[in-house]
C-alpha positions, 0 to 999 in steps of 0.5 A, a space after each residue: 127213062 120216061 119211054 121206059 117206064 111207058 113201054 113196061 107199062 104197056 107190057 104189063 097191061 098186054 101181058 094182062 089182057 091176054 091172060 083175061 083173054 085165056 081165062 076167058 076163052 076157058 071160061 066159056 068152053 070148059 068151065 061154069 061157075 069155076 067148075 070144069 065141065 067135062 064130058 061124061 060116058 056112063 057105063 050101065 054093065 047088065 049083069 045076069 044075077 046068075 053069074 058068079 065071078 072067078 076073075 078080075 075085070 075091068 070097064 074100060 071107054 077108049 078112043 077110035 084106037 083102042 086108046 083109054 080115055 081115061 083110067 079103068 076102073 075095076 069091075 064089082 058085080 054090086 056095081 051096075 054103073 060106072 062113070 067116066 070123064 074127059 075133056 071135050 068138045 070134039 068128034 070121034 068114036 068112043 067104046 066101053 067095055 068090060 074085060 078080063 083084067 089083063 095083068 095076068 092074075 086070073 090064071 086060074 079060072 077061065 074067062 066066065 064072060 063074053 061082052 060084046 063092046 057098046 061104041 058111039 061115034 059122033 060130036 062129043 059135047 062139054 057138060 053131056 052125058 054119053 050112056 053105054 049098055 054091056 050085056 055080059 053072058 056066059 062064056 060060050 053061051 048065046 
């Protein structure tokens, strides 16, 4: 009985410690002061004032593989920044753009904008902001 009591003793203080051990591993890559740190991509979409808008657009970062890396936000011409978060550290490529809302409700305008997607590849770091700058033009226009 005395085993028992011995052997749940030290079952409870591993058990412990190697929550202390995760907790504290977290601690140090995701979190600071209880607050999770992220990654941060900062979306700057430039705008030419001239522009009126018929569509639905949204910002969008993705990953190497066209993958969201978080969820899109919808695009305001009043809105010239746009923020997204995600886990990290980690290396790879990441790409922002502004497209035409893709569930089919803009069929009755045609797309107004042409964007080229800004990408940055490289070591993507915990509480680091990545910036992104979307220049759209007119369609067909230079």
């Amino acid at each position: 009985m005395k085993t028992l009591k011995r052997t749940t003793a030290i079952s409870l203080l591993l058990i412990l410690a190697g929550i202390n051990a995760i907790y504290a591993a977290q601690k140090g890559s995701n979190f600071n002061n209880g607050k999770i740190i992220l990654v941060r991509y900062q979306v700057s979409i430039h705008l030419p004032i001239e522009i009126k808008l018929c569509n639905l657009y949204i910002v969008r970062v993705t990953d190497a593989y066209g993958n969201n890396i978080a969820p899109p936000q919808s695009f305001s011409a009043s809105v010239s920044k746009y923020n997204f978060y995600e886990a990290g550290p980690f290396k790879g490529v990441r790409t922002a753009r502004l497209e035409i809302m893709p569930n089919g409700e803009n069929f009755l305008c045609a797309p107004e904008l042409s964007v080229l997607p800004d990408f940055i590849s490289g070591l993507f770091l915990n509480g680091q902001t990545y910036l992104f700058e979307l220049y759209p033009t007119k369609e067909g226009s230079k």
